[in-house]
MINUKOL-861497 format. One line per field, with one value per residue (C-alpha): residue in one letter; x, y, z. Coordinates in steps of 0.2 Angstrom, whole numbers. Last residue first. Example, Ala and Ser with C-alpha at 12.3 -4.5 7.8 and 13.67 -1.06 7.14 Angstrom:
REM MINUKOL-861497
residuo	S, A
c1	68, 62
c2	-5, -22
c3	36, 39
***
This chain:
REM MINUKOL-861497
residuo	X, X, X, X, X, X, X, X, X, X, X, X, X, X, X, X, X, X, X, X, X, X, X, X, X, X, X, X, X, X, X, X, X, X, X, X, X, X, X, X, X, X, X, X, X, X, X, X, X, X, X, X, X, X, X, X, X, X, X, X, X, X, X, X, X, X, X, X, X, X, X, X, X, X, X, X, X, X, X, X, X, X, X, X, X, X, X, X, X, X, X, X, X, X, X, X, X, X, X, X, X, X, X, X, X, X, X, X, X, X, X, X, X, X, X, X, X, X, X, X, X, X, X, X, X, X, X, X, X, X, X, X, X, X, X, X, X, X, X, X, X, X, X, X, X, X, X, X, X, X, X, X, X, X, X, X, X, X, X, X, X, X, X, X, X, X, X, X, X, X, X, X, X, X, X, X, X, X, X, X, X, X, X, X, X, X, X, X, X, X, X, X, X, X, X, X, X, X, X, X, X, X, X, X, X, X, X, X, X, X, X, X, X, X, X, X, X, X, X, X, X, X, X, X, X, X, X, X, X, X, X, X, X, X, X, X, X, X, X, X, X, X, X, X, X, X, X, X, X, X, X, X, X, X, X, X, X, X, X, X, X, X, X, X, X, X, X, X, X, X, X, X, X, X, X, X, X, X, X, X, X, X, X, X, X, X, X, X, X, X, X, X, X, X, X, X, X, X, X, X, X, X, X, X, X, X, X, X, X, X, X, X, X, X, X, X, X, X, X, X, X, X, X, X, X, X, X, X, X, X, X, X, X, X, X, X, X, X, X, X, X, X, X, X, X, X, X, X, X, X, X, X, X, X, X, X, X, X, X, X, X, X, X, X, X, X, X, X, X, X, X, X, X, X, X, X, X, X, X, X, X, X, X, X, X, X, X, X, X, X, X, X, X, X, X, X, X, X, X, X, X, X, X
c1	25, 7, 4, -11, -16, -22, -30, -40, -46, -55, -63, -71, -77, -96, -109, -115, -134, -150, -164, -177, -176, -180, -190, -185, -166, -173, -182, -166, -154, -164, -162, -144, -139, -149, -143, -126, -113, -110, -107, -119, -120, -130, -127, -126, -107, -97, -105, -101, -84, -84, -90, -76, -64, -69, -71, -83, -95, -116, -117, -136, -132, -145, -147, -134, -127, -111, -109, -112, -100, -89, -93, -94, -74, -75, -64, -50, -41, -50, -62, -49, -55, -70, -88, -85, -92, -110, -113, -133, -143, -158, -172, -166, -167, -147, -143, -151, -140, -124, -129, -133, -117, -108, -113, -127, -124, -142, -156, -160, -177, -181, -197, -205, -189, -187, -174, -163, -163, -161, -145, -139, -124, -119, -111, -124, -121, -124, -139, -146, -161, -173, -192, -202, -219, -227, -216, -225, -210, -215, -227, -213, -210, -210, -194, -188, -186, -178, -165, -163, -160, -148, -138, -135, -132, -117, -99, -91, -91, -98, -110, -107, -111, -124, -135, -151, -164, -180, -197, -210, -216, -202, -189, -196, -186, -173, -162, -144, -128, -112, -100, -81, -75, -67, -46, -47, -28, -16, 2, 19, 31, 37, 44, 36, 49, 43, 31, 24, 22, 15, -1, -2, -6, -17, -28, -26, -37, -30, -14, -3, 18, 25, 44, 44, 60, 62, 44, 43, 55, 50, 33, 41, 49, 34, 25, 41, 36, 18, 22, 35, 23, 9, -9, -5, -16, -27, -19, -7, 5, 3, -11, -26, -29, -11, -7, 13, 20, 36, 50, 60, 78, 76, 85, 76, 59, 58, 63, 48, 36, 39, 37, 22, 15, 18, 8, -9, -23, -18, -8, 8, 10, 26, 32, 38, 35, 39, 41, 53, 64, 48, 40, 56, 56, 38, 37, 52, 45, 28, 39, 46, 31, 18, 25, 20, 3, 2, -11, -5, 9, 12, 26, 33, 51, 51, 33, 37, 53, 46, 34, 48, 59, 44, 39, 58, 60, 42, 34, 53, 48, 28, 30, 27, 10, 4, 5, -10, -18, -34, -49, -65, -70, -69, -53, -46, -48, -44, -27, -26, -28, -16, -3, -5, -1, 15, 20, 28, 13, 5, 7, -7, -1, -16, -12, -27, -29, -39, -46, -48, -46, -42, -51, -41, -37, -20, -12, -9, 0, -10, 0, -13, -15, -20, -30, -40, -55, -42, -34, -52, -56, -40, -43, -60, -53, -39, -51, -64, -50, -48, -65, -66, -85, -80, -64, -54, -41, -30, -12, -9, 4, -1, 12, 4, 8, 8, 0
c2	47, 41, 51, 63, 50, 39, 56, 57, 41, 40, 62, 49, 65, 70, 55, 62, 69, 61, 75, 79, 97, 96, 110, 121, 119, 123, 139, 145, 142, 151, 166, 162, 166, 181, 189, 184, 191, 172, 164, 151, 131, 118, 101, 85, 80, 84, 101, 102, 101, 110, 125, 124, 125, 139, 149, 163, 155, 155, 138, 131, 113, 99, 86, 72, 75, 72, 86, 100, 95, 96, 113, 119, 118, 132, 130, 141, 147, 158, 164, 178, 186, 197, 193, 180, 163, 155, 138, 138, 122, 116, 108, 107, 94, 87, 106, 106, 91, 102, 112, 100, 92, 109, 117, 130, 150, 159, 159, 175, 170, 179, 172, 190, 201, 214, 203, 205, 224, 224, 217, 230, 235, 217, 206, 193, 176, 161, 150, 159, 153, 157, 152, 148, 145, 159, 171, 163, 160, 164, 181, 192, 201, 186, 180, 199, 199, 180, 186, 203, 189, 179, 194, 201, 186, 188, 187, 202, 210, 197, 183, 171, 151, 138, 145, 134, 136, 129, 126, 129, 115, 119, 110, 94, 81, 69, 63, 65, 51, 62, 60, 68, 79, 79, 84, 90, 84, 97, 93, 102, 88, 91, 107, 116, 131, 137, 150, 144, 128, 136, 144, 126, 122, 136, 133, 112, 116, 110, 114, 98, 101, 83, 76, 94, 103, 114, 118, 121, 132, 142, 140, 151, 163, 168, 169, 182, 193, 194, 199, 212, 220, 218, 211, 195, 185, 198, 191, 177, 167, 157, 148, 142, 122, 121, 102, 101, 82, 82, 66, 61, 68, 73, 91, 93, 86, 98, 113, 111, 105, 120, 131, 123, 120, 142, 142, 146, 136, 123, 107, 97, 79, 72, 55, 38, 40, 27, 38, 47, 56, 59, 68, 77, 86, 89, 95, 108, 114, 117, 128, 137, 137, 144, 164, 163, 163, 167, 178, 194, 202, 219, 225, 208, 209, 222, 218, 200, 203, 211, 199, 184, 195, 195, 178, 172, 180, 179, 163, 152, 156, 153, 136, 128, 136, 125, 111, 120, 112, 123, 112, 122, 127, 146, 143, 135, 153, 164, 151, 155, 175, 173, 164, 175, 190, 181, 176, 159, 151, 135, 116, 102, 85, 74, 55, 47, 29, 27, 41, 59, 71, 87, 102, 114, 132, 124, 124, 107, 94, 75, 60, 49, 30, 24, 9, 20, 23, 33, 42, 47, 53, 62, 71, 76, 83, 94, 101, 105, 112, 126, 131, 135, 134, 122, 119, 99, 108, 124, 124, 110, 95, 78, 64, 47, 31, 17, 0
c3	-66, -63, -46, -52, -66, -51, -42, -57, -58, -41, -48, -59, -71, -78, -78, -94, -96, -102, -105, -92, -93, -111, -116, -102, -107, -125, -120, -107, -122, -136, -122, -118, -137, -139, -122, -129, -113, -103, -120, -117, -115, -113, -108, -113, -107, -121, -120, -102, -105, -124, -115, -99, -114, -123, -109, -106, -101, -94, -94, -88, -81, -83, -68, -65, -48, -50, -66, -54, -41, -52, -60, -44, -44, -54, -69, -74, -89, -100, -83, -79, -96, -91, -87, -73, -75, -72, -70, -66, -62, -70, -61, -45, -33, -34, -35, -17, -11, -19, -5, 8, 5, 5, 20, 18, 12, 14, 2, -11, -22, -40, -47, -43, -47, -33, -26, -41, -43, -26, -28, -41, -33, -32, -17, -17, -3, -9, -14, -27, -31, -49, -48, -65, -70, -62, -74, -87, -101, -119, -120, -127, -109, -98, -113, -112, -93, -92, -106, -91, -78, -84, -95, -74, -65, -58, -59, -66, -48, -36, -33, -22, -23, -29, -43, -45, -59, -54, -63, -51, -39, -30, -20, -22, -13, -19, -5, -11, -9, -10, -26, -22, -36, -54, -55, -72, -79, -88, -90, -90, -87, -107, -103, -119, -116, -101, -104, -120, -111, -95, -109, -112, -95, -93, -108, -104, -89, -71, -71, -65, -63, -65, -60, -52, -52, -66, -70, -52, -51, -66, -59, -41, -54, -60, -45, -39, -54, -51, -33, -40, -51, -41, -33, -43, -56, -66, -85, -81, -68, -53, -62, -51, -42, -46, -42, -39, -40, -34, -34, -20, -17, 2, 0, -18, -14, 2, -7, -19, -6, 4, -11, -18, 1, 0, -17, -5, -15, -18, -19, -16, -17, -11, -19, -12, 5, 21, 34, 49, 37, 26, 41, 47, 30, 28, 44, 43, 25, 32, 47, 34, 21, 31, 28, 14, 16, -4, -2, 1, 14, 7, -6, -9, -8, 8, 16, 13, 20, 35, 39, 39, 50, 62, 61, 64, 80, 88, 77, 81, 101, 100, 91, 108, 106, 95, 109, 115, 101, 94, 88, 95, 76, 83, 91, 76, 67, 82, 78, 60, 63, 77, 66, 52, 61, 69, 52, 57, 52, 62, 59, 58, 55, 49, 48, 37, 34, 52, 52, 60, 49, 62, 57, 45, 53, 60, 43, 32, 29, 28, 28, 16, 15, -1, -5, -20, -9, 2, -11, -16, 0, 3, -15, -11, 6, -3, -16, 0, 9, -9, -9, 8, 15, 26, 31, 30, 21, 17, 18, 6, 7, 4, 8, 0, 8, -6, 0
***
């Protein structure tokens, strides 16, 4: 039985995107006759079973390390053995602050300042295991870096999952951050026995980077299926939208297509109920709410959430308006293609498009209020229709660590 060292500094955390990649990935490992040494930060709650070994490790940023421990207070899983870390936190925290603030210009969301005492677990927990591989993954690219450094002093082969480039168009709050991820995936190119985007746009767009490295791959990493109870949400028809909406993302061409179709006589607004489940950060929110069919619902835990889009009638894929979405998937998408009912894409990406088109579904261009019209009266049409079985997320993690 292989052991699998996992490192990511987000995980087991609900409502994080990012932990809830990382505890997909433990699952499947686990399913795949895997145990897993799990490294992450203290603001995960513990994993506890039996194939599982969960080290959790604090920042040496001192700032970090009370927001992460007021975080693990609040899930009522702080280690007072975190506190022996106290000593390296006050004389290597600070200097750690300041550099970031020197080098970096500010202290973002890299969480760099994880990736000493990461790379000190990681070190001592391959000295005192049985590993073939580490596995790094996120999120926060300080596990790449820890992971990266720790691979090269141990000698044992990388993998490094980047759940969002490190380089490209909105990615970086500066010039001299943007120019310190770019030298981070140079390493990584150069180091890694596998470097993972997770769209073939962004991995390709790494080639052209790096000189078509040939350890530069793209594999869609899939998600955990949860066992649903059906139950009628509505007796209306209903289209689901799990998640926030903010800035570019939002539902703006959604609702004015809706408008024009109750306006030109073909959807009865009765007939119809829209949910977002998430929370709306729009200047037009009441805009949305005013609508008749329009309903608002609270954030809920994942399970229940994607146990809502089990129920729907349609559910809503929606990306941002501009170009960040070219190389990204939300992880939603996942999620979206478990449970089997007919997804609504409003894109902008090319790839993500022919994905759920593949799969059955029906796709937009996320600013073509024709286009998204005709799609809103065929979805209706044919709510019932027979969709793909969307990605063995078991598989995936196979791929992952085939090297």
């Amino acid at each position: 039985m292989d052991n699998v060292l996992l490192v990511s500094y987000f995980a087991s955390r609900q409502g994080c995107c990012p932990a809830e990649w990382v505890d997909d990935k433990v699952d499947a490992f686990v399913k795949r006759g895997k145990k897993v040494t799990l490294i992450s930060t203290i603001t995960a709650k513990k994993i506890r079973s039996h194939n599982v070994k969960h080290i959790r490790i604090p920042s040496f940023s001192l700032s970090d390390f009370k927001e992460e421990r007021a975080e693990a207070i609040h899930n009522n899983d702080f280690s007072k053995l975190n506190y022996l870390w106290i000593p390296f936190i006050c004389v290597l925290g600070l200097v750690i602050d300041l550099l970031q603030k020197v080098l970096l210009k500010g202290i973002g969301g890299g969480r760099w300042s994880w990736a000493p005492s990461c790379l000190l677990a990681t070190l001592y927990t391959l000295l005192i295991g049985d590993y073939r591989f580490i596995v790094t993954t996120g999120g926060p690219a300080s596990a790449h870096l820890a992971g990266l450094f720790a691979g090269k002093i141990s000698l044992k082969p990388i993998v490094s999952e980047l759940q969002d480039p490190l380089v490209g168009e909105s990615i970086g709050r500066n010039s001299r951050s943007v120019q310190m991820q770019i030298l981070l995936e140079k390493l990584m190119v150069r180091w890694c026995s596998k470097v993972v985007f997770v769209t073939k746009a962004a991995a390709e767009e790494s080639r052209n980077r790096n000189e078509n490295k040939g350890n530069i791959v793209a594999i869609y990493p899939g998600s955990r299926k949860f066992n649903t109870v059906k139950n009628n949400i509505s007796d209306k028809k209903v289209f689901l939208h799990l998640g926030t909406l903010y800035s570019t993302r939002n539902l703006d061409t959604f609702l004015l297509s809706l408008d024009e179709l109750i306006n030109e006589e073909k959807i009865d607004p009765e007939s119809i109920e829209v949910i977002n489940l998430g929370d709306i950060y729009l200047d037009n929110k009441q805009e949305y709410l005013n609508r008749s069919y329009f309903n608002s619902l609270s954030l809920v835990p994942r399970q229940e959430a994607v146990g809502f889009a089990a129920n729907a009638d349609v559910n809503i894929l929606v990306q941002h308006s501009d170009n960040r979405s070219n190389t990204t998937i939300p992880y939603k998408t996942y999620d979206y293609l478990n449970v089997g009912k007919p997804i609504l894409g409003l894109l902008n990406s090319d790839e993500l498009s022919r994905l759920l088109k593949d799969n059955g579904h029906c796709v937009s261009n996320v600013n073509n209020v024709i286009e998204i019209k005709d799609m809103i009266l065929r979805i209706l049409d044919n709510c019932s229709a027979t969709v793909g079985e969307g990605i063995n997320i078991e598989e995936q993690v196979m791929e992952l660590i085939n090297f």
